[in-house]
Residue frames as qw, qx, qy, qz and C-alpha x, y, z in Angstrom:
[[0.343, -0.525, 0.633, 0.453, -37.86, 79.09, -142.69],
 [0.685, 0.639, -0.236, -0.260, -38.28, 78.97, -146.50],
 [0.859, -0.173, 0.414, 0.246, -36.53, 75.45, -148.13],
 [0.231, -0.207, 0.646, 0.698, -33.21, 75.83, -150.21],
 [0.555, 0.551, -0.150, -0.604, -34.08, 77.05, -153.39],
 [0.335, 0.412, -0.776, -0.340, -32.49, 73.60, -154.52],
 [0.595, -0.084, 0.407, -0.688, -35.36, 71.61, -152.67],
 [0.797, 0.440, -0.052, -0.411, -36.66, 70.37, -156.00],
 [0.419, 0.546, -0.699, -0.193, -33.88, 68.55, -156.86],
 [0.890, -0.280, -0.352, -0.073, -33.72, 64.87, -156.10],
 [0.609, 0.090, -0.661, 0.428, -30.70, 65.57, -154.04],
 [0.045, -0.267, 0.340, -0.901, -32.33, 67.45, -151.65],
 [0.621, -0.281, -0.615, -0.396, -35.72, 65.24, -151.46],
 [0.598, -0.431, -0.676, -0.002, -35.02, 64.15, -147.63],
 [0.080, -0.108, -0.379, 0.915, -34.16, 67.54, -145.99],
 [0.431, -0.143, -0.249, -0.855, -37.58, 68.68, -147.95],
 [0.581, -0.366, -0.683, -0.250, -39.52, 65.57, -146.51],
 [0.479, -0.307, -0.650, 0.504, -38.24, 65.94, -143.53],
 [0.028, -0.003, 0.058, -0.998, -39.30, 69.53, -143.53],
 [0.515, -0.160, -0.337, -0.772, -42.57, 68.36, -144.39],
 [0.611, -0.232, -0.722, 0.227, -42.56, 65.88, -141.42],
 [0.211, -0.245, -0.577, 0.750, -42.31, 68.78, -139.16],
 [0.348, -0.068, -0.083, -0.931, -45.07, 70.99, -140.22],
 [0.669, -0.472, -0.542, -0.190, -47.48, 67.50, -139.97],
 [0.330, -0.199, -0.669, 0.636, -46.02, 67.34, -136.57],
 [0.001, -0.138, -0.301, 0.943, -46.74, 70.81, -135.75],
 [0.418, -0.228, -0.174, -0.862, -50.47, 70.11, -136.75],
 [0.620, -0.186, -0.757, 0.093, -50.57, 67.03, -135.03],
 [0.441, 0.124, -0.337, 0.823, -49.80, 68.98, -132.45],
 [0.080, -0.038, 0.161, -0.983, -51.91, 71.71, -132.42],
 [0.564, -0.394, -0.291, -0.665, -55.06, 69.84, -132.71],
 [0.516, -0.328, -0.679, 0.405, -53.89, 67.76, -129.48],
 [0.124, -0.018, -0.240, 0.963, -53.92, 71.30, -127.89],
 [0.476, -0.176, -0.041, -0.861, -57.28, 72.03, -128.76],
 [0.689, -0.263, -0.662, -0.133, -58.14, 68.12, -127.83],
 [0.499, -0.171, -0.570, 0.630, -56.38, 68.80, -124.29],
 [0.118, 0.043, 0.149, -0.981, -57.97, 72.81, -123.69],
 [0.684, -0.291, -0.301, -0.597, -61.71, 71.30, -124.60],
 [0.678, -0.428, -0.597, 0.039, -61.07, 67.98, -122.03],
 [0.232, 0.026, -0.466, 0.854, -59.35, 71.05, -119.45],
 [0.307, -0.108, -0.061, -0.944, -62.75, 73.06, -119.76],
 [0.722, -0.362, -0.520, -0.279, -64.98, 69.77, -118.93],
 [0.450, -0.133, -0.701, 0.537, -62.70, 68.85, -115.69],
 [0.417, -0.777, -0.459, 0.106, -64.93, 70.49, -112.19],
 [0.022, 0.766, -0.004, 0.642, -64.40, 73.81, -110.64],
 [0.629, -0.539, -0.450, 0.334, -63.15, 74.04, -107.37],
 [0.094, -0.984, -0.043, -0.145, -62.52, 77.11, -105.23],
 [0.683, -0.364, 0.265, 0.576, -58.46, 76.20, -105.06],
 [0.186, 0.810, -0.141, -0.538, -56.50, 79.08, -107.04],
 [0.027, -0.582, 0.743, 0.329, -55.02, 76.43, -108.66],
 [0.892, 0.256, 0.129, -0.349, -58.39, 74.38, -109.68],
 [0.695, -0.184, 0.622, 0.310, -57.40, 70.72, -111.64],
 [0.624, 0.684, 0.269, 0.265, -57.79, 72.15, -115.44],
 [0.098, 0.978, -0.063, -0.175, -54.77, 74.27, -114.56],
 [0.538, -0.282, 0.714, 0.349, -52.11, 71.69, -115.68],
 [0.510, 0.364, 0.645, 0.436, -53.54, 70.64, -119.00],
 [0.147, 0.920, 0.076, -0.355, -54.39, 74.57, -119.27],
 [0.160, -0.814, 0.448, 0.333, -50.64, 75.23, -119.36],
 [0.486, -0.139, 0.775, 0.380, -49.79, 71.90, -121.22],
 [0.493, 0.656, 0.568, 0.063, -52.46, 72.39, -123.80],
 [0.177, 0.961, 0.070, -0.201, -51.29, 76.13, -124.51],
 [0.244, -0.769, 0.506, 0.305, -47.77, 75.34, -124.59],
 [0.539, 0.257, 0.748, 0.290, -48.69, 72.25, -127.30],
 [0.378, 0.809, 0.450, -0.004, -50.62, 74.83, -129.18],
 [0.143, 0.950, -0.221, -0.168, -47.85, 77.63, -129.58],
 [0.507, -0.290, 0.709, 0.394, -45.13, 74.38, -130.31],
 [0.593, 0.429, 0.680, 0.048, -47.60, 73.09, -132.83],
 [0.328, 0.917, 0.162, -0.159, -48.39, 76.27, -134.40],
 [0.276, -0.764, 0.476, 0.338, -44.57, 77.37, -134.20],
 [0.445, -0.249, 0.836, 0.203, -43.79, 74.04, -136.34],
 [0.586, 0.515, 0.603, 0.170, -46.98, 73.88, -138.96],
 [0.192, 0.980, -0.033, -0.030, -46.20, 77.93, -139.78],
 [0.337, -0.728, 0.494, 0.335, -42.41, 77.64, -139.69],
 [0.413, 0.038, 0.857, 0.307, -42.52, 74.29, -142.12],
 [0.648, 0.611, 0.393, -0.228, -45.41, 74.85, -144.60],
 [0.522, 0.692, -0.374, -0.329, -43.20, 75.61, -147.54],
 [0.079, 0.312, -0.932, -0.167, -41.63, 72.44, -147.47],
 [0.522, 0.286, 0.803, -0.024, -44.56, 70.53, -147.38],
 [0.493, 0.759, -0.006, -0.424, -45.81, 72.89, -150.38],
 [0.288, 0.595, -0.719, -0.214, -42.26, 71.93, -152.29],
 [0.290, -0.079, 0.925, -0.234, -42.87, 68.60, -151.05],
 [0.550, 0.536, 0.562, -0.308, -46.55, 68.40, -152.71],
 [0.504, 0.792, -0.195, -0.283, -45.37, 70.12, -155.99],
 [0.153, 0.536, -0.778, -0.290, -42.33, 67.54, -156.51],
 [0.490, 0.145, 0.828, -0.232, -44.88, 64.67, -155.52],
 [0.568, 0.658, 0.293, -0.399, -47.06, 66.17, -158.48],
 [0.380, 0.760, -0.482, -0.213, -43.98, 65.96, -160.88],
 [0.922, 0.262, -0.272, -0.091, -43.38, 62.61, -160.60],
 [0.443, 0.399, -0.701, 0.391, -39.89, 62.49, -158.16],
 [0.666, -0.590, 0.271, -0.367, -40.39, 60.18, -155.57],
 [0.039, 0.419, -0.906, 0.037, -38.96, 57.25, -154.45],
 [0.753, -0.022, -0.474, -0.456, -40.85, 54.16, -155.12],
 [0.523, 0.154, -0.767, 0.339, -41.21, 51.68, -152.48],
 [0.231, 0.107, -0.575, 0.778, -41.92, 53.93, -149.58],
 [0.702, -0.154, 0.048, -0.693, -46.02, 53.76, -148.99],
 [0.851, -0.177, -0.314, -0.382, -45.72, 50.19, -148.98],
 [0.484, 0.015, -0.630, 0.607, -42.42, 50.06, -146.32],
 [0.185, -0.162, 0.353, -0.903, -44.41, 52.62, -144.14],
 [0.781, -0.198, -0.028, -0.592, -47.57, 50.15, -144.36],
 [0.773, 0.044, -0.582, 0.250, -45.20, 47.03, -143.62],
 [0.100, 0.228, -0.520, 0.817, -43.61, 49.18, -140.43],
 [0.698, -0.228, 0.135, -0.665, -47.84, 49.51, -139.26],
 [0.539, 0.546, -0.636, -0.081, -47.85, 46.29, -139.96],
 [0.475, 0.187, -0.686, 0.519, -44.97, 45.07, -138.02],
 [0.112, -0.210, 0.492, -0.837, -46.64, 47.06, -134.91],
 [0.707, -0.269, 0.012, -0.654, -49.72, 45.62, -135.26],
 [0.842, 0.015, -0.534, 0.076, -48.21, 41.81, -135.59],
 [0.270, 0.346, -0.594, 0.674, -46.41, 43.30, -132.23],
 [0.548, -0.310, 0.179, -0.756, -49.67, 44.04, -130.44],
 [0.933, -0.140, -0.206, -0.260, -50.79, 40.15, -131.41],
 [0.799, 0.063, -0.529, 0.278, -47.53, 38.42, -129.78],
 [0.123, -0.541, 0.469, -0.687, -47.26, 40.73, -127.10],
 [0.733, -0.344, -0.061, -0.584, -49.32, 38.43, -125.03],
 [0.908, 0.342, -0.175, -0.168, -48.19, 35.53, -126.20],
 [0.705, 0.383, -0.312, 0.509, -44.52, 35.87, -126.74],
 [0.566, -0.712, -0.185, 0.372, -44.10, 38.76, -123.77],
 [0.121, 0.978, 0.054, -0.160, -42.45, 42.22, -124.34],
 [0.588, -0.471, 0.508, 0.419, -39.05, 41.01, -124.32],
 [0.442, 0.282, 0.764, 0.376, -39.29, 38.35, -127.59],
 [0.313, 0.759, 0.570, -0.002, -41.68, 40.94, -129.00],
 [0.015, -0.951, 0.078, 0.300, -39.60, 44.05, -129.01],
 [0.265, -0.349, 0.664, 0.605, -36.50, 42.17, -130.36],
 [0.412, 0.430, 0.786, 0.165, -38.62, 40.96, -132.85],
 [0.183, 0.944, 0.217, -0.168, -40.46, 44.21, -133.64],
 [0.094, -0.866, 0.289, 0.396, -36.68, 46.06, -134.02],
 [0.343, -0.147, 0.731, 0.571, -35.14, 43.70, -136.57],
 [0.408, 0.653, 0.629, 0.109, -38.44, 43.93, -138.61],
 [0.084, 0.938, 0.201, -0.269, -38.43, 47.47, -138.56],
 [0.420, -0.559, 0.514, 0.497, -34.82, 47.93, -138.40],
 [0.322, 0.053, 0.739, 0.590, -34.75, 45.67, -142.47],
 [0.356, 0.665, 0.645, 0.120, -37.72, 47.23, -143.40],
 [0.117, 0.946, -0.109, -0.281, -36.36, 51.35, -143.18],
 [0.669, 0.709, -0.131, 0.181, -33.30, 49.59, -144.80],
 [0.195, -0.846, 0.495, -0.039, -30.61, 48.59, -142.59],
 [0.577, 0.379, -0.677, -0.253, -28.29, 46.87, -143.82],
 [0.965, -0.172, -0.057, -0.190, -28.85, 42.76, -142.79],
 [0.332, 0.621, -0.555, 0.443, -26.39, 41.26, -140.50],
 [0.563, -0.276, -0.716, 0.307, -25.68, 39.31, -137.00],
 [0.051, -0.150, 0.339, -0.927, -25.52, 43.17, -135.44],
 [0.469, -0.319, -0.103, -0.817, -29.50, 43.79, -135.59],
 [0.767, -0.429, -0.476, -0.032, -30.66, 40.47, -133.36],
 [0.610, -0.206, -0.445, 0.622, -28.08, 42.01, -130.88],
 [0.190, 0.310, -0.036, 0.931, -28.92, 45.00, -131.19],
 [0.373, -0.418, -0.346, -0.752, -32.41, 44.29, -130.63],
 [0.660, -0.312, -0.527, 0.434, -31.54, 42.35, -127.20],
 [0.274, -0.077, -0.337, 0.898, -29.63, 45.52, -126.28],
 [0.316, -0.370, -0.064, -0.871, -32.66, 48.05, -126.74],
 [0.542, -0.396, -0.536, -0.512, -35.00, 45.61, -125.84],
 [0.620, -0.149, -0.652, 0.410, -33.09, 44.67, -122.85],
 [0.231, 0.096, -0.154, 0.956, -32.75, 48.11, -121.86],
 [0.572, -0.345, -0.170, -0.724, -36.73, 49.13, -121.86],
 [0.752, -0.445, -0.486, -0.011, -37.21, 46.04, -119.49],
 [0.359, 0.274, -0.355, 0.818, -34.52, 47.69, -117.51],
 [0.013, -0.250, 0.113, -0.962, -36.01, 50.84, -117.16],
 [0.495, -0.225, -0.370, -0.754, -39.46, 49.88, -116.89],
 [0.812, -0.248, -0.402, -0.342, -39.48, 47.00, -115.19],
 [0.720, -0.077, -0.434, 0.536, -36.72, 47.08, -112.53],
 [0.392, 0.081, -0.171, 0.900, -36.09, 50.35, -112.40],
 [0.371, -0.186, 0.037, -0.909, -39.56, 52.41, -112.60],
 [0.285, 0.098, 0.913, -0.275, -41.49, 49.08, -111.25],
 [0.558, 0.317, -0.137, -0.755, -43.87, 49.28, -114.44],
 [0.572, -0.085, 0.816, 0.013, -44.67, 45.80, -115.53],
 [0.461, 0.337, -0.334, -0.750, -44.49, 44.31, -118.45],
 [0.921, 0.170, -0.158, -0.314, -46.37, 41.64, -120.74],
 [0.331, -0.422, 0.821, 0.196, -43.95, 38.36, -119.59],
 [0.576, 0.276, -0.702, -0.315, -43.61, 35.51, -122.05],
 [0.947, -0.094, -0.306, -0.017, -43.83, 31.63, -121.08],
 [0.810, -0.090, -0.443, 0.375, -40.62, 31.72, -119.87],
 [0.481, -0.638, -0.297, 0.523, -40.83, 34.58, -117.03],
 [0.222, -0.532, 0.105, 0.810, -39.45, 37.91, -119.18]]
């Protein structure tokens, strides 16, 4: 899918990025596929018609024709995407909120322990949350209860997965 011929303009800047978000994808993608079809091709042989390398076979091939589908469908927006980078319209700001967001995930890893997945996830979403730029307010500490509450939910009640508790049991 060729991008709008009005791409270039600045109003069009985050359909084009976002175009160029899927085509990384779709190589992200496609070299998992070849990571997953080389560890299918180590796994033993057995004389079952259905041997174990015949899952990641099918998952690996079906990553590899997504991937592909997504870096060959996108590539002209990342192209229009590299040629308005080279002309000087970007938006300032946004390499060092996308290294604050790493960041934030890594300062998550250290308190995970510590604090416990709960405290850590609300924590993690309001960071994130003000750093992509929402707007700042009593909503986002509640909000980040409600997600956070929700993964413990699922995970930990519901699919018996444990997580990291805190000091004070959750």
């Amino acid at each position: 899918m060729p991008p709008p011929p009005e791409a270039v303009g600045a109003g069009a800047y985050p359909a084009v990025l976002s175009g160029a978000t899927s085509a990384l994808v779709g190589v992200i993608m496609a070299v998992a596929a070849v990571l997953v079809l080389v560890d299918a091709a180590q796994l033993p042989a057995t004389s079952d018609p259905l041997g174990p390398a015949a899952f990641p076979v099918a998952i690996g091939v079906l990553l590899g024709i997504a991937g592909l589908g997504l870096a060959i469908g996108y590539h002209r927006y990342a192209l229009v995407l590299l040629r308005v980078r080279r002309s000087g319209l970007r938006r300032r700001g946004r390499g060092v909120r996308a290294l604050a967001v790493v960041a934030a995930l890594l300062v998550f890893a250290a308190i995970l322990p510590l604090a416990g997945f709960f405290l850590s996830a609300v924590l993690l979403y309001v960071g994130v949350a003000l750093l992509l730029g929402a707007p700042r307010g009593w909503h986002l500490p509640i909000a980040g209860v409600l997600v956070a509450g929700a993964i413990v939910l699922l995970f930990d009640r519901l699919i018996g997965l444990t997580l990291p508790a805190g000091p004070w049991g959750f």
